[in-house]
ZADOZA-353074 format. One record per atom (N, C-alpha, C): residue number from 1; residue in one letter; atom name; x, y, z. Coordinates in nm, 3 decimals, decimal comma, m for minus. Layout:
// residues N
 pos code site      c1      c2      c3
 NUM    a   CA       X       Y       Z
...
// end
This chain:
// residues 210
 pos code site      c1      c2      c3
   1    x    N   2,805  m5,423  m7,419
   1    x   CA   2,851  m5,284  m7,416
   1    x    C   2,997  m5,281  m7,372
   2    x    N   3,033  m5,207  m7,456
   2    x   CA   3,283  m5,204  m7,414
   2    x    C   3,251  m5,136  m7,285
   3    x    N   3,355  m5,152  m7,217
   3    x   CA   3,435  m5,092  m7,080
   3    x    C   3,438  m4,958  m7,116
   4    x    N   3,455  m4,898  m7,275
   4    x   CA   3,484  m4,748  m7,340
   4    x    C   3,352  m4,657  m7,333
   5    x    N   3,288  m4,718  m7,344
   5    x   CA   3,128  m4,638  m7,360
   5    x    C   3,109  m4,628  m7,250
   6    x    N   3,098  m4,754  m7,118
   6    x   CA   3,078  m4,745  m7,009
   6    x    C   3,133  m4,639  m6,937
   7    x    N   3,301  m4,646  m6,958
   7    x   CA   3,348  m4,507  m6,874
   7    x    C   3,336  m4,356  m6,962
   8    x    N   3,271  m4,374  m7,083
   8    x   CA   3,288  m4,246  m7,115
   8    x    C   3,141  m4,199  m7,068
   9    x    N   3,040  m4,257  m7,069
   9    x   CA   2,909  m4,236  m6,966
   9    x    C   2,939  m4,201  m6,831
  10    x    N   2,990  m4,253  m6,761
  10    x   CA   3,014  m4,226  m6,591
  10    x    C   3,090  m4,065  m6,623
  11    x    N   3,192  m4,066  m6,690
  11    x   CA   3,250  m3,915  m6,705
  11    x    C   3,149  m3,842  m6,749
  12    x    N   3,053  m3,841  m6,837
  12    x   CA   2,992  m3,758  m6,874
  12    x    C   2,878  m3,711  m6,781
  13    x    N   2,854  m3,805  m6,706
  13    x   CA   2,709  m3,816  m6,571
  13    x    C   2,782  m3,725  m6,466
  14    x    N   2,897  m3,725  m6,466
  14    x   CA   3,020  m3,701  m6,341
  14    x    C   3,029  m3,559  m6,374
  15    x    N   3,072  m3,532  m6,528
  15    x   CA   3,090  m3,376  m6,575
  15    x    C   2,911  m3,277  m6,550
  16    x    N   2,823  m3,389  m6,581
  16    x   CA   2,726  m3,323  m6,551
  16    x    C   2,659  m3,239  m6,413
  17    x    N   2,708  m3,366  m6,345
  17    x   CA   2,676  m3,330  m6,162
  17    x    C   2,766  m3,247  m6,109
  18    x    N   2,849  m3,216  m6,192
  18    x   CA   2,958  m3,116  m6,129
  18    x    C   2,910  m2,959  m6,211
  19    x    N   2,900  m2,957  m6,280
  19    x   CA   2,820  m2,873  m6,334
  19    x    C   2,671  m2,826  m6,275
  20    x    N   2,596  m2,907  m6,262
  20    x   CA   2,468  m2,903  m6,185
  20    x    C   2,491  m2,834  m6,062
  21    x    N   2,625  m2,919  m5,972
  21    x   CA   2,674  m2,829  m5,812
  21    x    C   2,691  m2,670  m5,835
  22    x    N   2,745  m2,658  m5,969
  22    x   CA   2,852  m2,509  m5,924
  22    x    C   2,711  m2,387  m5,980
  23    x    N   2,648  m2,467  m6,086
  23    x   CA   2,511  m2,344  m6,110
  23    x    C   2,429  m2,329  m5,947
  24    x    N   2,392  m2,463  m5,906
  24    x   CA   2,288  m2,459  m5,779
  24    x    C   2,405  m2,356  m5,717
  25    x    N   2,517  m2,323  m5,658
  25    x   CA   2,591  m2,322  m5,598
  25    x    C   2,613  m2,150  m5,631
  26    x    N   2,604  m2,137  m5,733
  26    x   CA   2,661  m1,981  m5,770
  26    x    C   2,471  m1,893  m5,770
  27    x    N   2,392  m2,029  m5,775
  27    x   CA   2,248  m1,925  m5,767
  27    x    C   2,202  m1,897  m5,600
  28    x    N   2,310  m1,977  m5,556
  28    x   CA   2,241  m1,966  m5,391
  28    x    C   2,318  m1,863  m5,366
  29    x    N   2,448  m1,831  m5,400
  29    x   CA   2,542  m1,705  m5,378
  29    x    C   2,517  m1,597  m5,438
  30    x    N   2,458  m1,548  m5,544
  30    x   CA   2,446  m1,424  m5,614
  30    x    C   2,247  m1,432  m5,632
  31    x    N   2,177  m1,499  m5,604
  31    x   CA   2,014  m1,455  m5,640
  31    x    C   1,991  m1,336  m5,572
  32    x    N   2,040  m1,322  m5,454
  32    x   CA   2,011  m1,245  m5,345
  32    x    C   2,039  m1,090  m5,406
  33    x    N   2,130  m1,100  m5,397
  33    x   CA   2,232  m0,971  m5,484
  33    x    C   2,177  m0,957  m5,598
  34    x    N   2,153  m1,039  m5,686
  34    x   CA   2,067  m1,022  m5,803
  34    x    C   1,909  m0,965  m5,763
  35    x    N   1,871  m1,012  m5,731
  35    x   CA   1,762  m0,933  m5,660
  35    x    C   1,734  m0,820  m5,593
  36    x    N   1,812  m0,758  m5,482
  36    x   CA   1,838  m0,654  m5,442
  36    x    C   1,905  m0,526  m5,562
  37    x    N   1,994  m0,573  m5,626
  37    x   CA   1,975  m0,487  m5,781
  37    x    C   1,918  m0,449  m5,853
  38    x    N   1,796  m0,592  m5,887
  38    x   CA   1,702  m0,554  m5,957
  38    x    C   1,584  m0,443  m5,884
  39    x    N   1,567  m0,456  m5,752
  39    x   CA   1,513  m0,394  m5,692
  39    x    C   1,512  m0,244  m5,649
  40    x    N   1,683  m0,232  m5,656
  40    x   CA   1,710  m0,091  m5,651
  40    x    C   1,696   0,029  m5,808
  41    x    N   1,735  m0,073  m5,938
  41    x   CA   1,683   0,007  m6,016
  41    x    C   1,526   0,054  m6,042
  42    x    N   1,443  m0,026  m6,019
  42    x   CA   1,338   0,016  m6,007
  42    x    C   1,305   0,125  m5,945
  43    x    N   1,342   0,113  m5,820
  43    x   CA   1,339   0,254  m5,696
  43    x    C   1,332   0,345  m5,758
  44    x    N   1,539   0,295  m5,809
  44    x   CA   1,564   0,470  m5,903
  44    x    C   1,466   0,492  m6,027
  45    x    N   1,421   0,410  m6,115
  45    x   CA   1,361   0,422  m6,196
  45    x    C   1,218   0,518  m6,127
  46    x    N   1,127   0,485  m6,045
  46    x   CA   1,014   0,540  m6,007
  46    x    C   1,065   0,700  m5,910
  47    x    N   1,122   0,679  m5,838
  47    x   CA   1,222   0,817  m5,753
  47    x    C   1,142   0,931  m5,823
  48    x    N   1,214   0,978  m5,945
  48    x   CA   1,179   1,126  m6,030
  48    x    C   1,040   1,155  m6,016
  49    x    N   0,965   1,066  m5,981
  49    x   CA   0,808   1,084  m6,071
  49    x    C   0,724   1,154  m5,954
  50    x    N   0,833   1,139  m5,813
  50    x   CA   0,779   1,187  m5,680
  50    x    C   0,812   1,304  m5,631
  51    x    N   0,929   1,375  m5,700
  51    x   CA   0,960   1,522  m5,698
  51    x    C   0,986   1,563  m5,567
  52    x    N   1,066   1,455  m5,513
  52    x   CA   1,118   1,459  m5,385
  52    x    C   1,008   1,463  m5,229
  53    x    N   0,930   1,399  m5,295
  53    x   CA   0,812   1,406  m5,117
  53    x    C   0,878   1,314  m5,064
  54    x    N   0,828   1,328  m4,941
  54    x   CA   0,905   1,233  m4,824
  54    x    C   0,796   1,153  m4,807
  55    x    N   0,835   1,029  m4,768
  55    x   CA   0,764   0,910  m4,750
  55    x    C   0,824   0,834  m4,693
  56    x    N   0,809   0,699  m4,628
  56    x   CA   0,842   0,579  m4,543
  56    x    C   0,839   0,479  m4,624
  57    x    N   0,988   0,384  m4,626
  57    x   CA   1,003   0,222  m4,689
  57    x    C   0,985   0,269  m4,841
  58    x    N   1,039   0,214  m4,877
  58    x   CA   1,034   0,179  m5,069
  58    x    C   0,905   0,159  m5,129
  59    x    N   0,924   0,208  m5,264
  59    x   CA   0,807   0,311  m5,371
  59    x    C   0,737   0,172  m5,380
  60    x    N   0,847   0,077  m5,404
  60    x   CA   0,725  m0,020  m5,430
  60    x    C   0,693  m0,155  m5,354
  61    x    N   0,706  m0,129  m5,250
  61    x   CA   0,650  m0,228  m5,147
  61    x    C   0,505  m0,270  m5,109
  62    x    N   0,419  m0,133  m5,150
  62    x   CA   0,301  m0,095  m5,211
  62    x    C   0,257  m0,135  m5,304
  63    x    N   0,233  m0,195  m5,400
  63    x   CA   0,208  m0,161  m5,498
  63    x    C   0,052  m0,262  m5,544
  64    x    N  m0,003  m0,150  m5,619
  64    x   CA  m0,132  m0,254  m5,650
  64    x    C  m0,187  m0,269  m5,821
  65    x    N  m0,206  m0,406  m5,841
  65    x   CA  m0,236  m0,401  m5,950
  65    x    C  m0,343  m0,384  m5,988
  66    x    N  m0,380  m0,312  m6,106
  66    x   CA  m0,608  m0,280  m6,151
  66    x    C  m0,607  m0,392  m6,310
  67    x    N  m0,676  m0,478  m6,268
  67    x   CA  m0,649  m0,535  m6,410
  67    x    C  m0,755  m0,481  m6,496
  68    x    N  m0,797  m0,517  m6,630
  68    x   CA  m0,868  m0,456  m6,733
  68    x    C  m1,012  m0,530  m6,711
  69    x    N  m1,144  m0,492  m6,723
  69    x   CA  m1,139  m0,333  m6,756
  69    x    C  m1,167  m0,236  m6,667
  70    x    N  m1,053  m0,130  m6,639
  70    x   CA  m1,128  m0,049  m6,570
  70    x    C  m1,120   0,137  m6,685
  71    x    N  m1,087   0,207  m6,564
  71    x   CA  m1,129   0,360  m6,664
  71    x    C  m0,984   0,418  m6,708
  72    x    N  m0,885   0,319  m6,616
  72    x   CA  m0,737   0,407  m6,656
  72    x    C  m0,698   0,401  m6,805
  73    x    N  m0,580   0,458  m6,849
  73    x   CA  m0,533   0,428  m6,996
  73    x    C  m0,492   0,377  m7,046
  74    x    N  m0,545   0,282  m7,160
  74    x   CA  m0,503   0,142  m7,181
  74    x    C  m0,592   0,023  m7,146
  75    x    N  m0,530  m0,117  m7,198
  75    x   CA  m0,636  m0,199  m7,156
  75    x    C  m0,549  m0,287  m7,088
  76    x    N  m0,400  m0,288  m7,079
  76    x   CA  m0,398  m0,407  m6,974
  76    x    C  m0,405  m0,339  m6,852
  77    x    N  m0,293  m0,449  m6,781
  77    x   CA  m0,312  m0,412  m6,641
  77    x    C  m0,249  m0,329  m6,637
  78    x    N  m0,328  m0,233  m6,505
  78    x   CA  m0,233  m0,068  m6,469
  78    x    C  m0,135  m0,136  m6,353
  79    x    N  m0,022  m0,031  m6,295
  79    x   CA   0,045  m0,056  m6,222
  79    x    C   0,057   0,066  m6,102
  80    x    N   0,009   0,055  m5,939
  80    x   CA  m0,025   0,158  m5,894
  80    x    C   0,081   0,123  m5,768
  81    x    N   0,241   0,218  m5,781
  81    x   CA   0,287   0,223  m5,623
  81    x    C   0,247   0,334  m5,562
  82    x    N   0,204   0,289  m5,428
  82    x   CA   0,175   0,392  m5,307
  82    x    C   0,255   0,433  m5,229
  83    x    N   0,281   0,511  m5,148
  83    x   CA   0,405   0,560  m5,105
  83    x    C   0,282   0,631  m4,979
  84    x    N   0,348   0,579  m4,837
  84    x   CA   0,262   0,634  m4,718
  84    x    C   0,391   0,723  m4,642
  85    x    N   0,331   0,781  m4,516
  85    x   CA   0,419   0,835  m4,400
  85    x    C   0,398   0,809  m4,309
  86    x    N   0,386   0,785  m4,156
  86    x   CA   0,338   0,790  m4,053
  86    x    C   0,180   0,711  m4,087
  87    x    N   0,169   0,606  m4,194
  87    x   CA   0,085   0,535  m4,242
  87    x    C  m0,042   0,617  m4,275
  88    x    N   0,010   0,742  m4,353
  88    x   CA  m0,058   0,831  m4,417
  88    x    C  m0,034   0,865  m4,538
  89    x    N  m0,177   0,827  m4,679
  89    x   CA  m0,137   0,839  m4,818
  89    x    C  m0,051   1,011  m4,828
  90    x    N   0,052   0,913  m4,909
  90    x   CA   0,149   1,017  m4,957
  90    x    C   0,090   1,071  m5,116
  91    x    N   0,125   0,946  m5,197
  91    x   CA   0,134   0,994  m5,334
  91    x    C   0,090   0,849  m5,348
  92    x    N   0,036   0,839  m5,530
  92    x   CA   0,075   0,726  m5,632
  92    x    C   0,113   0,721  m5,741
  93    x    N   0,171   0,652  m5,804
  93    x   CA   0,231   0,656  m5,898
  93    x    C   0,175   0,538  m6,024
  94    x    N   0,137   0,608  m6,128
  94    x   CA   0,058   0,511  m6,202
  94    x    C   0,136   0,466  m6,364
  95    x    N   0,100   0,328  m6,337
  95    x   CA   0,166   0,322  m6,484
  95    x    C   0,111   0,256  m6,590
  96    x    N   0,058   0,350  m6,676
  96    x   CA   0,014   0,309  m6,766
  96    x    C   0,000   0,290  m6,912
  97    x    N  m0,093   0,320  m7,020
  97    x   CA  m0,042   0,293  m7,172
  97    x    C  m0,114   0,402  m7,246
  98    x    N  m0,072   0,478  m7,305
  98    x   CA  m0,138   0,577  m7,383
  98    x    C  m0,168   0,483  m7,518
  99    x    N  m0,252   0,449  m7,555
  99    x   CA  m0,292   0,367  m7,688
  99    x    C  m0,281   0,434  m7,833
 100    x    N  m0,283   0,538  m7,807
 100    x   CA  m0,286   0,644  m7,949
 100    x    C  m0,208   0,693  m7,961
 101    x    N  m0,057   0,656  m7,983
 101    x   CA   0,069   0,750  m7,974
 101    x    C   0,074   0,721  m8,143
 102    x    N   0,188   0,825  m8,193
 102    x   CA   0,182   0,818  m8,354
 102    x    C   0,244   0,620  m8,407
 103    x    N   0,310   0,630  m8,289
 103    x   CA   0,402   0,542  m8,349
 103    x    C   0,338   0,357  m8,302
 104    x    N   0,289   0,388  m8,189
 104    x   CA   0,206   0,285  m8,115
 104    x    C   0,179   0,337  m7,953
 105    x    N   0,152   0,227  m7,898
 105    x   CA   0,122   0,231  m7,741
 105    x    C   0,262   0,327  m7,705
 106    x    N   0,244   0,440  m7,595
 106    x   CA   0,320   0,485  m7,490
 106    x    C   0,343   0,466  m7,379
 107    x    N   0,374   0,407  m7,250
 107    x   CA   0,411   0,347  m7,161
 107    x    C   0,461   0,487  m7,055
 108    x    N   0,360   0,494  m7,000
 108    x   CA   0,374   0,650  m6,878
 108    x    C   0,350   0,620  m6,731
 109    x    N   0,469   0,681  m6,644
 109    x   CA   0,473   0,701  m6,525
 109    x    C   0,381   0,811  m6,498
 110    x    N   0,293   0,832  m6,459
 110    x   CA   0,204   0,947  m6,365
 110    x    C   0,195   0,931  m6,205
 111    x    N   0,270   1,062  m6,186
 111    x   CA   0,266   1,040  m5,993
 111    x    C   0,154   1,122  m5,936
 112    x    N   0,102   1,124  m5,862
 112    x   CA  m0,022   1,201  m5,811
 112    x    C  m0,007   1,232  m5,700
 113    x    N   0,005   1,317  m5,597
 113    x   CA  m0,006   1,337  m5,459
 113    x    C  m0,117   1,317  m5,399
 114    x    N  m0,142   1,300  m5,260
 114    x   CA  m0,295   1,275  m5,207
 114    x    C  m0,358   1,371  m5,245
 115    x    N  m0,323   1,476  m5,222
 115    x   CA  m0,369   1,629  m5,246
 115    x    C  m0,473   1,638  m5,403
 116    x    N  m0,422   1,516  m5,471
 116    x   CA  m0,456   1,596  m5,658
 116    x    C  m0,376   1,616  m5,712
 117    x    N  m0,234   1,653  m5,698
 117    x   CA  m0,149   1,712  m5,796
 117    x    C  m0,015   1,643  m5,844
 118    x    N   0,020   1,648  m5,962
 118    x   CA   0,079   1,628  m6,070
 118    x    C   0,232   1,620  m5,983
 119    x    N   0,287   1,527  m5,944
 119    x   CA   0,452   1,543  m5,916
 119    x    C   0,561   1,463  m6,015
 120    x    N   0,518   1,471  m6,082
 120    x   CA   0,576   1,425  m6,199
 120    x    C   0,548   1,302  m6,326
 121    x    N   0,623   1,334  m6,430
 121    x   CA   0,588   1,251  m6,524
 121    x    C   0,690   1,202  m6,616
 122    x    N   0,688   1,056  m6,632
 122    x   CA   0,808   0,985  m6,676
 122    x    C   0,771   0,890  m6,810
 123    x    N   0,788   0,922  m6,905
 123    x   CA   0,754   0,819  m6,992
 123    x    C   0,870   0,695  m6,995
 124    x    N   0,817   0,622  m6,989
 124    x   CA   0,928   0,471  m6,967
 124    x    C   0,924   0,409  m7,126
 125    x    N   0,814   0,406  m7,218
 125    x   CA   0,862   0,337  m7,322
 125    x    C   0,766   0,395  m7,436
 126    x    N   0,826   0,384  m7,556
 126    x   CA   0,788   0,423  m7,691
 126    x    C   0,832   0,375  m7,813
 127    x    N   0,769   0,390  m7,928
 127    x   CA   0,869   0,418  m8,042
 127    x    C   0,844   0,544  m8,129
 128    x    N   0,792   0,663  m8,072
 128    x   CA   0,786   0,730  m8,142
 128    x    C   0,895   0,806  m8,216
 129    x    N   0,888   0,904  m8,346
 129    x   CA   0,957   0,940  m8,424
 129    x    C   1,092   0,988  m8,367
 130    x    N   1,187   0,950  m8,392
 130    x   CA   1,312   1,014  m8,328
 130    x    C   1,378   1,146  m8,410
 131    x    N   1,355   1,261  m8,320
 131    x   CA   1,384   1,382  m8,320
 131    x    C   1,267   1,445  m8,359
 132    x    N   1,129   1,424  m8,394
 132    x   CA   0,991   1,467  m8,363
 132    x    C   0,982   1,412  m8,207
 133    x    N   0,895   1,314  m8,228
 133    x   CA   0,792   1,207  m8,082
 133    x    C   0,842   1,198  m7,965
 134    x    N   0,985   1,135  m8,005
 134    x   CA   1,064   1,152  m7,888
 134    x    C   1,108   1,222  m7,785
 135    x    N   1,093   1,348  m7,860
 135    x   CA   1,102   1,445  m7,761
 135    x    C   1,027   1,480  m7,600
 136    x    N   0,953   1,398  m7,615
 136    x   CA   0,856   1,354  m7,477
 136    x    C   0,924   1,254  m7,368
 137    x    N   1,022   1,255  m7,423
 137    x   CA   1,126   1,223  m7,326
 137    x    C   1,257   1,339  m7,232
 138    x    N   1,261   1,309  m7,127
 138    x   CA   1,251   1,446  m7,031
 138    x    C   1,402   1,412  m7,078
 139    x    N   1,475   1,333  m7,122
 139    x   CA   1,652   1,303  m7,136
 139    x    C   1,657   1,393  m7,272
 140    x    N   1,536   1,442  m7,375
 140    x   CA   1,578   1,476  m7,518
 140    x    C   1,520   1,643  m7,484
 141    x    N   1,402   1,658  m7,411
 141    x   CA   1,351   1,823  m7,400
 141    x    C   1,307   1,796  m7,249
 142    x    N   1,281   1,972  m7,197
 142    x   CA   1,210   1,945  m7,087
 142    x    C   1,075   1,969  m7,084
 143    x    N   0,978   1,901  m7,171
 143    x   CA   0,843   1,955  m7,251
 143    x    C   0,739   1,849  m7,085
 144    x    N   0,797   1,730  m7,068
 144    x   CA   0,728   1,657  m7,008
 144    x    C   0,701   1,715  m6,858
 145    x    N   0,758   1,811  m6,830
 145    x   CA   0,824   1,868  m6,701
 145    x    C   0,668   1,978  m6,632
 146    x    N   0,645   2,022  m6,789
 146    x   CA   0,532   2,159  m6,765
 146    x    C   0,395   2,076  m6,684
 147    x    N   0,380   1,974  m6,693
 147    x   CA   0,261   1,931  m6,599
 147    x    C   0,279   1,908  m6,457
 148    x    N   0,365   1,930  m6,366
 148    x   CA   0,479   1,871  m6,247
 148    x    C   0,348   2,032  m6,189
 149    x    N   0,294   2,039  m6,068
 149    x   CA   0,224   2,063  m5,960
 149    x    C   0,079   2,114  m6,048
 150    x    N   0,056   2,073  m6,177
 150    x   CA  m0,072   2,073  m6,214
 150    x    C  m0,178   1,980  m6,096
 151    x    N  m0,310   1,989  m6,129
 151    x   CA  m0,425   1,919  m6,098
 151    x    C  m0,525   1,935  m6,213
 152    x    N  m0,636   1,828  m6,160
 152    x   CA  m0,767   1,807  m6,232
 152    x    C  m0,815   1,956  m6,251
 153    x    N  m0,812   2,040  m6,141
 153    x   CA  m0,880   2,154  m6,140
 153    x    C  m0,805   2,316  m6,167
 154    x    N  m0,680   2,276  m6,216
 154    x   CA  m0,587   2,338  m6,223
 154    x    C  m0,460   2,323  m6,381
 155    x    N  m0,513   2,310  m6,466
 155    x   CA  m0,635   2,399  m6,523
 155    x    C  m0,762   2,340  m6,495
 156    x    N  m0,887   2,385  m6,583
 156    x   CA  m1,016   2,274  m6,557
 156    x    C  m0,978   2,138  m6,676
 157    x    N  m1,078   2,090  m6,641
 157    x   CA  m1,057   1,910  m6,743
 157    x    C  m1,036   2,004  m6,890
 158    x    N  m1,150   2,101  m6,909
 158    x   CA  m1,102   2,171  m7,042
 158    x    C  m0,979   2,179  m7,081
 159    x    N  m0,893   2,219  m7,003
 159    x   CA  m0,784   2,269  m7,007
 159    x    C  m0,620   2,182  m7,026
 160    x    N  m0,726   2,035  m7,034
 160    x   CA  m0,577   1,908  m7,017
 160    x    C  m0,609   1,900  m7,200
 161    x    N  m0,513   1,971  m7,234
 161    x   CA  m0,513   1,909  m7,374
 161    x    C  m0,393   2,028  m7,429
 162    x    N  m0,379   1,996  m7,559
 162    x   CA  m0,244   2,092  m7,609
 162    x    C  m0,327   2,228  m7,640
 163    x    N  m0,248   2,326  m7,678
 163    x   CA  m0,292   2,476  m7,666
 163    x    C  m0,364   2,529  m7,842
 164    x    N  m0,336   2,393  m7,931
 164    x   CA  m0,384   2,428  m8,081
 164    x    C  m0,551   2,357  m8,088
 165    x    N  m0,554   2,293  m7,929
 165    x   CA  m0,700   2,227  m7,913
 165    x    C  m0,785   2,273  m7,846
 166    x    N  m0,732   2,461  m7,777
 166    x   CA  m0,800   2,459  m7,692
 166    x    C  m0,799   2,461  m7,549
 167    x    N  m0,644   2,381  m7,526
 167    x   CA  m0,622   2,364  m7,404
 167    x    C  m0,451   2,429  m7,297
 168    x    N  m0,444   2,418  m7,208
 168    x   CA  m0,348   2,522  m7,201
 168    x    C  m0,172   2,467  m7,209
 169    x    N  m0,112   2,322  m7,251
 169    x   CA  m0,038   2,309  m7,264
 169    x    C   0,057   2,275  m7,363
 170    x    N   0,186   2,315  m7,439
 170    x   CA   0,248   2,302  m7,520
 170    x    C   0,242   2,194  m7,605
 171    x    N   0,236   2,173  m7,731
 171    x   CA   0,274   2,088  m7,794
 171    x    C   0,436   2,077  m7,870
 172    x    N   0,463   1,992  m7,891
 172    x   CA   0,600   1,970  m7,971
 172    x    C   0,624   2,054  m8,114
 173    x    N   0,720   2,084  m8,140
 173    x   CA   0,710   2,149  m8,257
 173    x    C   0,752   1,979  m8,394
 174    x    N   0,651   2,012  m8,475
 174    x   CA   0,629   1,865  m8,607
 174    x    C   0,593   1,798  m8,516
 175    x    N   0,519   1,800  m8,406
 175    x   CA   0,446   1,664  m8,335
 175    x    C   0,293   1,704  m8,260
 176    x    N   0,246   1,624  m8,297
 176    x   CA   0,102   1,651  m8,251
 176    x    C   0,013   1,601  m8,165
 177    x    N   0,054   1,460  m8,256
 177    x   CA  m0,013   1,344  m8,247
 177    x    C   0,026   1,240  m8,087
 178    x    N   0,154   1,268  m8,067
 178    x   CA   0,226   1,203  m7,941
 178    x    C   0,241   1,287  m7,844
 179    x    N   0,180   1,447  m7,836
 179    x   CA   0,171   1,505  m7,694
 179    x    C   0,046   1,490  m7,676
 180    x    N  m0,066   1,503  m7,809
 180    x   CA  m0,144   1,480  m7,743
 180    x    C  m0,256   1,348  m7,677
 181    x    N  m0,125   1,243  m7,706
 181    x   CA  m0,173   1,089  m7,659
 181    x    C  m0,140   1,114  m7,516
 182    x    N  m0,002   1,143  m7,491
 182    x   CA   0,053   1,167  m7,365
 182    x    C  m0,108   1,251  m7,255
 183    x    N  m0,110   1,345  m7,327
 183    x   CA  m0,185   1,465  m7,227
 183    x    C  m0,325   1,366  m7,207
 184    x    N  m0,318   1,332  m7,281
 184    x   CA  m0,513   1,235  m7,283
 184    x    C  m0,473   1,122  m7,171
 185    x    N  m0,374   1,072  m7,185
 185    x   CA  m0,338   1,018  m7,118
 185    x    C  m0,313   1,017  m6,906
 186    x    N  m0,253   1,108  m6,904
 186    x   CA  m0,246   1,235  m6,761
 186    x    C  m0,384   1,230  m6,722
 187    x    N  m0,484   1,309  m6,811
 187    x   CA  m0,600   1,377  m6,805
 187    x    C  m0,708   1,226  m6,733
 188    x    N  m0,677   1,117  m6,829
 188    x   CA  m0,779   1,032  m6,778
 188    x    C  m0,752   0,926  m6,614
 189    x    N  m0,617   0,957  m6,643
 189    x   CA  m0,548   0,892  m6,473
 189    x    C  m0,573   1,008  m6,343
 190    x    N  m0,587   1,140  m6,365
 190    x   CA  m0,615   1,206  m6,317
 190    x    C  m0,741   1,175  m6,237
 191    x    N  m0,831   1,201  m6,353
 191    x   CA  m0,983   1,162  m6,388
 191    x    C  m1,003   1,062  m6,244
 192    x    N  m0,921   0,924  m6,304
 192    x   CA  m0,958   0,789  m6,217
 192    x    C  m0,933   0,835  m6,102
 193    x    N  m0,813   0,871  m6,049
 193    x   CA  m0,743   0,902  m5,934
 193    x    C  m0,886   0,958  m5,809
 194    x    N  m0,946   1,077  m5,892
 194    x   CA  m1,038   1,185  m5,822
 194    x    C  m1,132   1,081  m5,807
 195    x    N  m1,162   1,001  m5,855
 195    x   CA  m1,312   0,916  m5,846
 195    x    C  m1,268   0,799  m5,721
 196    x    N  m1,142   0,707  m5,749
 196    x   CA  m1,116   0,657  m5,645
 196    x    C  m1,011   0,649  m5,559
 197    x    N  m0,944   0,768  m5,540
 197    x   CA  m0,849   0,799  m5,452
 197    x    C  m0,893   0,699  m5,269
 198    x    N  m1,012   0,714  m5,234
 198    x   CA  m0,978   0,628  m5,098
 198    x    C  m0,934   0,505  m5,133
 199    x    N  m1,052   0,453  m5,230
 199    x   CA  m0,981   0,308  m5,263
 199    x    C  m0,885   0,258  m5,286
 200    x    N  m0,780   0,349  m5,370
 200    x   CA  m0,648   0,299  m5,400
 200    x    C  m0,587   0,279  m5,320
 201    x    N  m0,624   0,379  m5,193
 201    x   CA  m0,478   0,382  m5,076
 201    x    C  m0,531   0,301  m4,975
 202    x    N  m0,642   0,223  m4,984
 202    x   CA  m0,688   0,132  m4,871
 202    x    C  m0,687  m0,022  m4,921
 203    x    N  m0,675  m0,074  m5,038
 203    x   CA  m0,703  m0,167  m5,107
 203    x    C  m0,563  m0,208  m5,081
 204    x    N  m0,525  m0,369  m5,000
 204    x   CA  m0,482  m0,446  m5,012
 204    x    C  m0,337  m0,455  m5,114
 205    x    N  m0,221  m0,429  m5,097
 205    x   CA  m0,181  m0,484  m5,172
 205    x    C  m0,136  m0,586  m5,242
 206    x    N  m0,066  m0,581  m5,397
 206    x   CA  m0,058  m0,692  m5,491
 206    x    C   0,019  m0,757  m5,444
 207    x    N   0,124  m0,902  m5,467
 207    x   CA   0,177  m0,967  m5,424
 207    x    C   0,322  m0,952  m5,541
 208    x    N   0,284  m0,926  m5,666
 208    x   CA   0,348  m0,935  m5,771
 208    x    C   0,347  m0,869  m5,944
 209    x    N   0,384  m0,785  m5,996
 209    x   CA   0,393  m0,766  m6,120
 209    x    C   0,390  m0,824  m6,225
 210    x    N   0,333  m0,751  m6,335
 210    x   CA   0,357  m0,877  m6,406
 210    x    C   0,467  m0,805  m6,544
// end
């Protein structure tokens, strides 16, 4: 083997380990910060869905996962942050999948107070029709807004559905099909909520998301 190959190996082993230092080196300096970012958008991301109740420590320090199958909407796993006070249930916040949207699965924030009631609602992901479906997004109308201090009993269960079914809340104008995935949606987290509300707020929390 030449003296040429030899030193162009040692440079290249040499360029490598120097390279290797400055990644280890820049992940020990910024993960942290990277993390704490990622952490704060989330916050803000969940924040709205609580309609300003007061609570103690961050939305999701809490948080518990229900994997499938249970009664919520959708079949994977749900996502449940708790939010306490004086180590007293505040609210939760559920996130889950409306399966029947026009376009596919819907991806919904539902917040619940201990009480039963509705403090808001955030849809996080879709593809429904843009300038129909979409509109179930609180950034395009404020249609998502009309369920905010509803309950199970307020209207009755009759009453969780759009107003051309029967039931007492708006539908979209050219959309049908994606308010009323959304509302079925509400209606059956509701549903769960009333059946196991102690459990949620006593059950252990998760370690991790997925």
């Amino acid at each position: 083997m030449s003296s040429s190959v030899v030193k162009s190996g040692i440079t290249l082993a040499a360029i490598a380990a120097v390279c290797t230092a400055l990644v280890a080196i820049t992940w020990q300096l910024t993960h942290e910060r990277i993390a704490e970012n990622q952490q704060l958008m989330l916050e803000r991301s969940l924040a709205p869905a609580l309609a300003g109740l007061e609570f103690e420590g961050r939305i999701s320090e809490s948080m518990l996962l229900i994997p499938p199958p249970h009664e919520l909407p959708g079949q994977d796993t749900a996502i449940v942050y708790r939010v306490f006070a004086d180590q007293q249930p505040v609210a939760a916040l559920f996130a889950v999948t409306a399966r029947d949207g026009y376009a596919g699965p819907i991806r919904i924030l539902v917040g619940i107070s201990y009480a039963g009631e509705i403090t808001g609602v955030q849809i996080l992901e879709h593809r429904e029709t843009p300038g129909l479906g979409d509109r179930i997004e609180a950034r395009r109308s404020d249609w998502v807004y009309q369920f905010d201090g509803h309950s199970l009993g307020d209207p009755p269960l009759s009453g969780w559905a759009l107003q051309r079914d029967g039931g007492q809340f708006d539908q979209l104008t050219g959309a049908s099909v994606t308010p009323r995935a959304v509302i079925k949606a509400i209606r059956e987290t509701l549903v769960y909520f009333a059946a196991h509300r102690e459990e949620l707020f006593t059950a252990p929390a998760s370690e991790a998301a997925e």
